[in-house]
C-alpha positions as a Markdown table, in Angstrom:
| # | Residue | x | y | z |
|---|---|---|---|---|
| 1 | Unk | 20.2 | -1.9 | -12.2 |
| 2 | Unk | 19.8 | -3.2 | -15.5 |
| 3 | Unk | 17.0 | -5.6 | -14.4 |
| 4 | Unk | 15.2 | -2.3 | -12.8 |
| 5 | Unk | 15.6 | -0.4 | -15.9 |
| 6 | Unk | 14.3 | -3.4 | -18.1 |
| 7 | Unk | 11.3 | -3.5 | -15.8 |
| 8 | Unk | 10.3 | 0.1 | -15.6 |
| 9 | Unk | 11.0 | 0.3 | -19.5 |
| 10 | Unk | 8.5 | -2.3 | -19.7 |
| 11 | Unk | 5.9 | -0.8 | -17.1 |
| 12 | Unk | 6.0 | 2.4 | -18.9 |
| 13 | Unk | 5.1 | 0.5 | -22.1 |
| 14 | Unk | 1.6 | -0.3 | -20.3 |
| 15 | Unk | -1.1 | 2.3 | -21.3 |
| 16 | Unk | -2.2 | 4.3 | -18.5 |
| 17 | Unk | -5.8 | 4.4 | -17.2 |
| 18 | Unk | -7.3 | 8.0 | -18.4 |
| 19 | Unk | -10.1 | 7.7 | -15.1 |
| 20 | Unk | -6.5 | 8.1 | -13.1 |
| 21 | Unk | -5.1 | 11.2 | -14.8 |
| 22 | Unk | -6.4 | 13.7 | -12.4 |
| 23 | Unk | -4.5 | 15.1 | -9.4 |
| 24 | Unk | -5.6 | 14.3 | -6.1 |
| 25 | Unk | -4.2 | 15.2 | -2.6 |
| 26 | Unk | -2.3 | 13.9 | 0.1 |
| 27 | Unk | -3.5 | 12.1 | 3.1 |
| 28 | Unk | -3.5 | 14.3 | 6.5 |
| 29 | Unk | -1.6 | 12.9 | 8.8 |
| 30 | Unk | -1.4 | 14.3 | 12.4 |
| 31 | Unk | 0.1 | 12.9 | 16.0 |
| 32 | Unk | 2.0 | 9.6 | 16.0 |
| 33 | Unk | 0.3 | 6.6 | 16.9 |
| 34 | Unk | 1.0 | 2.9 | 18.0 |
| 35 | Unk | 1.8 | 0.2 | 14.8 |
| 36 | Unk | -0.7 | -2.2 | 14.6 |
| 37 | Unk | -0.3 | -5.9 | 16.2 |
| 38 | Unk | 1.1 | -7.9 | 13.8 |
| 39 | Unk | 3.3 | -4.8 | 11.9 |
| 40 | Unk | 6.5 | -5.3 | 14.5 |
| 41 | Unk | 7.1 | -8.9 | 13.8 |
| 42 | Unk | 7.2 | -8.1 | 9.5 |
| 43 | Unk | 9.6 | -4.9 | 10.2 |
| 44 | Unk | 11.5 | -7.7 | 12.3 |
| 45 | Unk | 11.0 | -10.5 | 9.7 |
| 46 | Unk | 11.6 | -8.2 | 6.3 |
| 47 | Unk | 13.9 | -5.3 | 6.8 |
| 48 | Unk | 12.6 | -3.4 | 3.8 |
| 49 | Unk | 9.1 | -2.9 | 5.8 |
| 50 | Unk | 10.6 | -0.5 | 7.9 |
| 51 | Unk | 14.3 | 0.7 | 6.5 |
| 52 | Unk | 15.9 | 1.2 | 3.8 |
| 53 | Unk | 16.6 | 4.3 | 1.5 |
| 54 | Unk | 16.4 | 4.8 | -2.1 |
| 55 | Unk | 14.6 | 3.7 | -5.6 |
| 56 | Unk | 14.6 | 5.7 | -8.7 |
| 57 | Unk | 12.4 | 9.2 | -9.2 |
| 58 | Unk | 10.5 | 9.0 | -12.0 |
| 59 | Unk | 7.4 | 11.0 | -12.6 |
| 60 | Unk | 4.0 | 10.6 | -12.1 |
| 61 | Unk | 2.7 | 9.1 | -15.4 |
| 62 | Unk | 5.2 | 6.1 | -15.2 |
| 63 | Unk | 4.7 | 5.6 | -12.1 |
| 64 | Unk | 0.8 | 5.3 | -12.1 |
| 65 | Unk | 1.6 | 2.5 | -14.8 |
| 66 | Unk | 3.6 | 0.6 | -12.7 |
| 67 | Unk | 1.4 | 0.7 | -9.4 |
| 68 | Unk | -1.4 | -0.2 | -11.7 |
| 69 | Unk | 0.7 | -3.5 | -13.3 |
| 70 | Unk | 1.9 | -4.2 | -9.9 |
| 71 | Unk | -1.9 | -3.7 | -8.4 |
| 72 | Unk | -3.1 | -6.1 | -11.2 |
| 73 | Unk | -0.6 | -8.6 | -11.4 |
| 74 | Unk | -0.1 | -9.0 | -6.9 |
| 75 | Unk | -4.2 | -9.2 | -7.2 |
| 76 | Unk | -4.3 | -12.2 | -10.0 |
| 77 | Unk | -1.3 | -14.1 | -8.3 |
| 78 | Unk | -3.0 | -14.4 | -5.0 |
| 79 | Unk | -5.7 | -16.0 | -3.8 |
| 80 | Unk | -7.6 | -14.5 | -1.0 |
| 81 | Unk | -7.4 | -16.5 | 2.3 |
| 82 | Unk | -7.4 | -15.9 | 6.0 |
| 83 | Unk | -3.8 | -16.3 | 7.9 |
| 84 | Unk | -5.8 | -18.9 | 9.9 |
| 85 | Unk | -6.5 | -21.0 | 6.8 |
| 86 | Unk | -3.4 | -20.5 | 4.5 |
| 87 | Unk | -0.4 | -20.4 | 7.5 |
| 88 | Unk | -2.6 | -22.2 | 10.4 |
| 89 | Unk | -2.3 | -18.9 | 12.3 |
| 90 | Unk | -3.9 | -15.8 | 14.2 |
| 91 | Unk | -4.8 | -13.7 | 12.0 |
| 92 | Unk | -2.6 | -10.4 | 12.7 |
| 93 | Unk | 0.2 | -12.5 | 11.1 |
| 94 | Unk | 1.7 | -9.9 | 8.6 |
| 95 | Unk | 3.7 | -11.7 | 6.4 |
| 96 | Unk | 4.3 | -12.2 | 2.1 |
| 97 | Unk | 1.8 | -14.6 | 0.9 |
| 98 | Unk | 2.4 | -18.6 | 1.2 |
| 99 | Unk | 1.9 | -21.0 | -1.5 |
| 100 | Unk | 0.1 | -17.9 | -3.5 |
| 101 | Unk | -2.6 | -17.2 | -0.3 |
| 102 | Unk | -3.3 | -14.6 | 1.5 |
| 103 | Unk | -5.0 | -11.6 | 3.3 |
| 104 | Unk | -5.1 | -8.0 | 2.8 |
| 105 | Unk | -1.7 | -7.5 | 5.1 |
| 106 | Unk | 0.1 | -10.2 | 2.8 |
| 107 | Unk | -1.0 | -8.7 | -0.4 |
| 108 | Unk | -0.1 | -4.7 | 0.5 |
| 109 | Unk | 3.5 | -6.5 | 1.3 |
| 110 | Unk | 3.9 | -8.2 | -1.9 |
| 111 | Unk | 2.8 | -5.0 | -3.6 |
| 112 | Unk | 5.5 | -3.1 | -1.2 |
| 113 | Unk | 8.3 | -5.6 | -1.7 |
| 114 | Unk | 7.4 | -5.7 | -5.8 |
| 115 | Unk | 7.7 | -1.8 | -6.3 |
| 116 | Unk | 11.1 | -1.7 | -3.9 |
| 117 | Unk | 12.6 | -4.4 | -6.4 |
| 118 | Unk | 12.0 | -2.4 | -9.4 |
| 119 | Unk | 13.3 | 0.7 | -7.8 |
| 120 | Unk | 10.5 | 2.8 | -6.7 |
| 121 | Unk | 11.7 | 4.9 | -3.7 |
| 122 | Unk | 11.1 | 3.8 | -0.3 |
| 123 | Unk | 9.9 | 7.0 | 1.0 |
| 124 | Unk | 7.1 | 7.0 | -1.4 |
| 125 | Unk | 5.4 | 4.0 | 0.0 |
| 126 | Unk | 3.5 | 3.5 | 3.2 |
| 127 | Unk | 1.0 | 0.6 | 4.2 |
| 128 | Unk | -2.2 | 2.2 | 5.9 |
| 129 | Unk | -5.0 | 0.8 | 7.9 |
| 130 | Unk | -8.5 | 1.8 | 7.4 |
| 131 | Unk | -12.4 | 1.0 | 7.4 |
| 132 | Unk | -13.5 | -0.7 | 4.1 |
| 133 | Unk | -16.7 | 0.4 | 2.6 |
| 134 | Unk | -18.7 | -2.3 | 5.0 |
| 135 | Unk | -16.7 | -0.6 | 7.9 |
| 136 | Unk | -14.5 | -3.6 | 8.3 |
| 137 | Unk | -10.8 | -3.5 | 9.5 |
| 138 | Unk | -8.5 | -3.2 | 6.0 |
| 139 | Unk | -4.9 | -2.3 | 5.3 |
| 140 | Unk | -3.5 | -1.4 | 2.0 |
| 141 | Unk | -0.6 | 0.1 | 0.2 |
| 142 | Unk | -0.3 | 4.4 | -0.4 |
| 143 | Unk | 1.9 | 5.7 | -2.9 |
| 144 | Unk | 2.5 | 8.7 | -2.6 |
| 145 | Unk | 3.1 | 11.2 | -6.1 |
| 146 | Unk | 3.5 | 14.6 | -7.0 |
| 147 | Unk | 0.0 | 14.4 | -7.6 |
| 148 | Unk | -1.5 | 12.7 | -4.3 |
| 149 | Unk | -1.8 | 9.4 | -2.9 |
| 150 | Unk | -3.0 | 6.5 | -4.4 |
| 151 | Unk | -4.2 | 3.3 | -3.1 |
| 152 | Unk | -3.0 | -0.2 | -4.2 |
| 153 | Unk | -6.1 | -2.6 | -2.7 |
| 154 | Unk | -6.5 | -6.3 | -3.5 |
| 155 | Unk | -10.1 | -5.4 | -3.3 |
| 156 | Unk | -10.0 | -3.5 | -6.2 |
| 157 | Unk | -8.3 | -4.0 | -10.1 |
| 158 | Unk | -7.3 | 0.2 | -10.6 |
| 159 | Unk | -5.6 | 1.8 | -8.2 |
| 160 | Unk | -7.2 | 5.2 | -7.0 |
| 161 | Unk | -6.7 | 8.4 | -5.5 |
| 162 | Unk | -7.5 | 8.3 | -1.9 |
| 163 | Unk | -10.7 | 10.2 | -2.0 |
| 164 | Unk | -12.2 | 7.8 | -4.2 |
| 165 | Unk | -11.7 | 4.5 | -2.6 |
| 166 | Unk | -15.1 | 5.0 | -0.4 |
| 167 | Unk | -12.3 | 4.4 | 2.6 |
| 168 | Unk | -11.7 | 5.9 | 6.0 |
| 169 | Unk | -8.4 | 5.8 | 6.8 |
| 170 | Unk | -7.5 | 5.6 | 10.5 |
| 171 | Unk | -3.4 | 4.9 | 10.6 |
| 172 | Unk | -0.8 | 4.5 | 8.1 |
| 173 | Unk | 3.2 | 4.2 | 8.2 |
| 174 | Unk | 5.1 | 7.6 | 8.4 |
| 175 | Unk | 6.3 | 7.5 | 4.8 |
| 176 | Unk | 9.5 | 9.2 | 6.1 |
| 177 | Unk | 10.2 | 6.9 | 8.5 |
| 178 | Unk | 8.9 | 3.7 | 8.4 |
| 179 | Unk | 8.6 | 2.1 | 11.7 |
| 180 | Unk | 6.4 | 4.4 | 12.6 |
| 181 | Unk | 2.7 | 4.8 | 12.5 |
| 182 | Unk | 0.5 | 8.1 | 12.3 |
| 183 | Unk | -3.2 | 8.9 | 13.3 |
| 184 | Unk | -4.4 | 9.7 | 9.3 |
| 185 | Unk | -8.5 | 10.4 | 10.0 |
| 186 | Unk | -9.7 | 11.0 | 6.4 |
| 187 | Unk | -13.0 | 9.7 | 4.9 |
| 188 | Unk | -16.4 | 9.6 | 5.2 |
| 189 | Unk | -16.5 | 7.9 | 8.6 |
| 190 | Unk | -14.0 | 10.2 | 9.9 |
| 191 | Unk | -15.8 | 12.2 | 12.1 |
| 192 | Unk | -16.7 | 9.0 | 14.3 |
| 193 | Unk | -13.5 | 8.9 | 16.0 |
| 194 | Unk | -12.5 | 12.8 | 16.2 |
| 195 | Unk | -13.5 | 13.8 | 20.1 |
| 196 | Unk | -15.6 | 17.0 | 19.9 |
């Protein structure tokens, strides 16, 4: 507990980012939906993924600060790499990263298994999987505030609001309970996949 303390105290030292100081909004989530391939074998692999209960409430300002520190520091530790090229496997491999490499599933875990150490609660936390800017295949880490979600992205140095990541989200993790996944259409290619 100490060591959580010592850490927030620290993360709460860190100036916060004024372009993140306005409230946003949650993500909509609707029906239930199938987990991605590769998310059963990390639940199976790292309990934390998809139990566990807890972490420490603390309010919005200090916890912006310390998704931004663990954003920034998760994004200089770890060097982008395909699962085929840094673990010599497919690539729906979901694991932490090895020997400091990985890919967009490895980071949003390290980030996940980073806030869960200091304390942050569990429920507040979801990885979700959506279309990048170039409409490629992406997952990431929500946290979710009082003041709306906000994404941690190793393609990106500040974490964001939702709304201004330029993303279309398609799935994410039920933040209240963790092995399971939800449709979440929201973004500007949204209206591709809803049947009219």
């Amino acid at each position: 507990m100490r060591r959580i303390a010592a850490i927030l105290s620290f993360v709460m030292s860190i100036p916060l980012i004024s372009s993140q100081s306005f409230a946003g909004s949650e993500i909509p989530a609707s029906r239930s939906i199938s987990p991605p391939v590769g998310f059963g074998a990390a639940c199976a692999k790292y309990g934390w993924v998809c139990h566990g209960k807890g972490g420490v409430d603390i309010g919005d300002k200090e916890a912006l600060r310390a998704l931004q520190e663990v954003n920034r520091f998760v994004n200089s530790k770890v060097k982008p790499t395909e699962d085929r090229i840094a673990k010599g496997r497919r690539s729906d491999n979901w694991t932490l990263p090895v020997n400091n490499k990985g890919d967009c599933e490895d980071y949003a875990l390290l980030k996940m298994k980073t806030l869960l150490d200091i304390g942050f609660p569990t429920s507040k936390l979801a990885l979700s999987v959506v279309l990048d800017r170039s409409g490629e295949n992406h997952l990431v880490l929500i946290a979710r505030l009082k003041s709306g979600d906000y994404v941690l992205d190793n393609l990106a140095y500040n974490v964001k609001p939702w709304q201004r990541t330029g993303y279309t989200f398609l799935a994410s993790q039920n933040f209240n309970s963790k092995a399971n996944w939800q449709v979440t259409l929201a973004g500007p290619r949204a209206s591709q996949f809803i049947k009219g």
